[in-house]
C-alpha positions in Angstrom: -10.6 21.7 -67.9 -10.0 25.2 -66.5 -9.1 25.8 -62.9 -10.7 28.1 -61.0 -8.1 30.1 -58.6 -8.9 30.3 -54.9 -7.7 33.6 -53.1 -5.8 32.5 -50.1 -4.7 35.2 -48.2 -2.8 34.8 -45.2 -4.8 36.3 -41.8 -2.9 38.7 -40.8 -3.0 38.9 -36.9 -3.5 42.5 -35.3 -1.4 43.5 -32.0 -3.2 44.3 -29.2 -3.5 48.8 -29.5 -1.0 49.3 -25.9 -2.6 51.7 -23.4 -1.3 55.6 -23.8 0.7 56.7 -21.0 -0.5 59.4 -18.9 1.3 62.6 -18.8 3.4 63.2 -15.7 3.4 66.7 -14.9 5.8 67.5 -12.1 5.3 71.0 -10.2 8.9 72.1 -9.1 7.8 75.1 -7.1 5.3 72.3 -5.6 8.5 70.2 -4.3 10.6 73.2 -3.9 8.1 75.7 -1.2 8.2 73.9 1.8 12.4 73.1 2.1 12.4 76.8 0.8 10.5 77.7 3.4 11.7 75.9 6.4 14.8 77.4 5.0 13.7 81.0 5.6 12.4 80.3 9.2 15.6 78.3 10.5 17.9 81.5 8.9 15.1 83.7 10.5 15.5 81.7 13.9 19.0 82.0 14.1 19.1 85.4 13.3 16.7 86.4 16.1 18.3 84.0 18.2 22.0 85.5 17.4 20.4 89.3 18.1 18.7 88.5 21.0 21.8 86.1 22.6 23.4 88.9 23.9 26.2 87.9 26.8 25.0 88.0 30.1 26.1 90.6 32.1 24.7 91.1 35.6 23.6 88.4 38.1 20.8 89.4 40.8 20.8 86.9 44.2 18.2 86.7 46.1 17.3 84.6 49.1 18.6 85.0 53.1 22.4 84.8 53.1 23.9 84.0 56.5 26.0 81.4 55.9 26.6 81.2 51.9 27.9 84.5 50.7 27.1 86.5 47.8 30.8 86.6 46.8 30.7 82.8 47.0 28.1 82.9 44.5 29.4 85.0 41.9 32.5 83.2 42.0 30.6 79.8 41.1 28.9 81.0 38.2 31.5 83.5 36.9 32.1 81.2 33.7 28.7 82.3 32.7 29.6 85.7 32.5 29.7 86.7 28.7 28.0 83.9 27.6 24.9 83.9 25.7 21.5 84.7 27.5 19.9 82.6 25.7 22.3 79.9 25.3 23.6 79.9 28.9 23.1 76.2 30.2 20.8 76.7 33.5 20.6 73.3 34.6 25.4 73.5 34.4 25.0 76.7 36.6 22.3 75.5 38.8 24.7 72.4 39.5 27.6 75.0 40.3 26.2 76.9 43.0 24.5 73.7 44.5 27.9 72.7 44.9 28.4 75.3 47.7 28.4 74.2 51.3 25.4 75.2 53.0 23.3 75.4 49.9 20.3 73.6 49.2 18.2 74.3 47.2 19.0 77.1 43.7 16.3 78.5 41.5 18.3 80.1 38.8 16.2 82.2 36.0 16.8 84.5 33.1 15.6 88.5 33.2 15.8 90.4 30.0 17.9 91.7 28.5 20.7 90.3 29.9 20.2 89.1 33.9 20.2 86.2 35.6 18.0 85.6 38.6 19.3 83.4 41.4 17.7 82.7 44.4 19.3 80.5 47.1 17.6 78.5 49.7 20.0 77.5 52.7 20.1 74.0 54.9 18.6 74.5 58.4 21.0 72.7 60.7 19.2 70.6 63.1 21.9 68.9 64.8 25.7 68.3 64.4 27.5 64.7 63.2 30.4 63.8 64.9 33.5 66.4 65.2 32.4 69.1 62.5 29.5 67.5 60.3 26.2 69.0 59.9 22.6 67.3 59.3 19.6 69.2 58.2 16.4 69.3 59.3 15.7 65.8 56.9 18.3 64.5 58.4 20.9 65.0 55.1 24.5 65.0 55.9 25.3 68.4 54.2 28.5 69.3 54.9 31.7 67.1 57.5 33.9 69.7 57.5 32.0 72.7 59.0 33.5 76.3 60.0 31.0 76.8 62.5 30.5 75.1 65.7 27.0 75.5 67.3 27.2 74.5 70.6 23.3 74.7 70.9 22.5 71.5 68.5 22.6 67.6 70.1 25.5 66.1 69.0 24.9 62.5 66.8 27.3 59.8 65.9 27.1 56.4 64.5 29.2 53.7 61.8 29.8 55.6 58.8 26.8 55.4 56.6 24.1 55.6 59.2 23.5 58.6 59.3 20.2 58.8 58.2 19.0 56.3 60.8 20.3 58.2 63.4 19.5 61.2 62.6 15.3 59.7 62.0 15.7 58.5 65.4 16.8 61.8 66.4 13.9 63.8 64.8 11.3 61.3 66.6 12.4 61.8 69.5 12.4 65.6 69.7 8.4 65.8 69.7 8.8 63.4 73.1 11.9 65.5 74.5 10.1 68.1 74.3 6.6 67.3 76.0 8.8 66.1 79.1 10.2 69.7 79.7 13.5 67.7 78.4 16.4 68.4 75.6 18.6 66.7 73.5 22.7 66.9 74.2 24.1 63.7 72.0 23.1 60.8 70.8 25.1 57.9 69.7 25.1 54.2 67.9 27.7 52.7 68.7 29.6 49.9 66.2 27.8 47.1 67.8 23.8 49.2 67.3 23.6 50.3 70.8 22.0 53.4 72.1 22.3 55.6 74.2 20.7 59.3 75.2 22.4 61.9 76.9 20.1 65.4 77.9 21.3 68.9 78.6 20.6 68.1 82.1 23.5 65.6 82.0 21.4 62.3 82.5 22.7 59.4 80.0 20.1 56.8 79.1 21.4 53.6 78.4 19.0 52.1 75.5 21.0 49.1 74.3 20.2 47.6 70.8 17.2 45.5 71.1 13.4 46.5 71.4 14.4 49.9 71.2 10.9 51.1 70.4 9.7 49.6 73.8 12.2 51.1 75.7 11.6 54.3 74.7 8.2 53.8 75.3 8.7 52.6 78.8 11.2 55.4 79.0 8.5 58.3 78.7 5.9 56.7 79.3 7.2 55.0 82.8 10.0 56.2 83.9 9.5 60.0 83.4 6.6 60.3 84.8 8.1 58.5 88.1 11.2 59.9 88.4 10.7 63.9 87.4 10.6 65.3 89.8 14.5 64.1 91.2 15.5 64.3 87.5 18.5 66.3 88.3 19.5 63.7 91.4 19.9 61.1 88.2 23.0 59.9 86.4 22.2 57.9 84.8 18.5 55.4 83.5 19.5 52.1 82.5 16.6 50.9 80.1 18.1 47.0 79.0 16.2 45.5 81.1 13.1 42.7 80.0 10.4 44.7 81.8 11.7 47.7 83.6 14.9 49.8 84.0 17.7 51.1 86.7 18.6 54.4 87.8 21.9 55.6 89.3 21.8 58.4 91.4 24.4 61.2 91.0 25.1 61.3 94.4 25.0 57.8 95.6 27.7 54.8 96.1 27.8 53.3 92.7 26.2 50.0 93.9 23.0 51.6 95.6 21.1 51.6 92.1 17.4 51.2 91.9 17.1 48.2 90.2 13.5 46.5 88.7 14.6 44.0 86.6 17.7 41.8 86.0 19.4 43.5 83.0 19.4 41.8 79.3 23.2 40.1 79.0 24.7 42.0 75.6 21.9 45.5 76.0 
């Protein structure tokens, strides 16, 4: 018996057709523009910048100058002298001439082509501190070692570091000085925060340390009043008292003193 042949063929198994790859076209003038260009502006920059940076050559001052001289001036900011005029460091030179005794405030700006503008403000010296300090009129400490006297301001002292409270208590009381027909020749704080007043008129005012508010209160509101019109008979007001105050009398025995309360033991 014949056999009838049977066509096997093996399946052949197809791989899966991979996806084609899209083209990546890179634009090098695209990645190159921008860095070429910031290029050109920073060499264009520094080009203007190096033409137009010429040295600076002439300073103008402005402002009042009674006590700071011009000379003075120049000599602070002579390092800047040659240097660029628009590389010159303002805020350095600004810092130099504040520096200066008597100056306080410095506005320093550039003129073209090759100027500087400097305008100085000077302290207003509204009373003296100790032997040859000066305080402004906020009260600043601005200079302790000062060539020039002026007899005409109050004298202050106090402990090192107080200044600014005396010299606060010092601008209050000028407004109240000055309604009673009255000025100002030193005031002092002592080491233990005691008071005490004395006027042109040569009448010291003993304040003590406590309450000092009220006393001063009682002072111009009280004793003034009472006692103005033999103001220059008075040596001195004694104000540490509970609820009034003493006077001694220039002219009288030292223990014929007007006294209206028991003084406060300690002020």
């Amino acid at each position: 018996m014949k056999r009838t042949k049977v066509n096997r063929r093996k399946a052949v198994k197809r791989r899966p057709k991979l996806p084609t790859m899209p083209t990546i076209r890179i634009d090098i003038r695209a990645i190159l523009l921008p860095p070429a260009m910031l290029a050109v502006l920073a060499g264009t920059f520094l080009a203007t910048q190096a033409l137009l940076d010429r040295p600076v050559d002439k300073l103008r001052l402005e402002g009042a100058f009674q006590r700071v001289t011009p000379i003075q001036v120049e000599a602070a900011l002579a390092p800047a002298l040659g240097r660029g005029f628009l590389s010159s460091d303002l805020g350095q030179l600004r810092r130099l001439v504040a520096s200066l005794d008597w100056v306080d405030e410095v506005e320093i700006t550039r003129v073209w082509p090759d100027t500087l503008a400097v305008r100085v403000t000077e302290h207003q010296a509204a009373a003296r501190w100790g032997d040859s300090g000066l305080l402004n009129t906020r009260g600043e400490l601005f200079t302790d070692e000062s060539r020039y006297e002026f007899p005409e301001l109050p004298r202050l002292a106090g402990p090192e570091g107080l200044e600014s409270r005396v010299a606060s208590r010092y601008l209050e009381l000028r407004g109240p000085l000055a309604e009673a027909n009255l000025s100002l020749k030193a005031l002092t704080m002592d080491d233990r925060g005691a008071w005490r007043l004395e006027l042109t008129s040569g009448q010291r005012i003993r304040l003590g340390r406590r309450e000092l508010d009220v006393r001063l209160e009682r002072f111009f509101g009280v004793v003034i009043p009472a006692l103005s019109a033999s103001i220059q008979q008075i040596e001195y007001v004694d104000m540490r008292y509970t609820n009034g105050f003493s006077v001694g009398w220039a002219n009288a025995d030292p223990i014929q003193v007007v006294s209206f309360r028991k003084a406060v033991e300690g002020g």
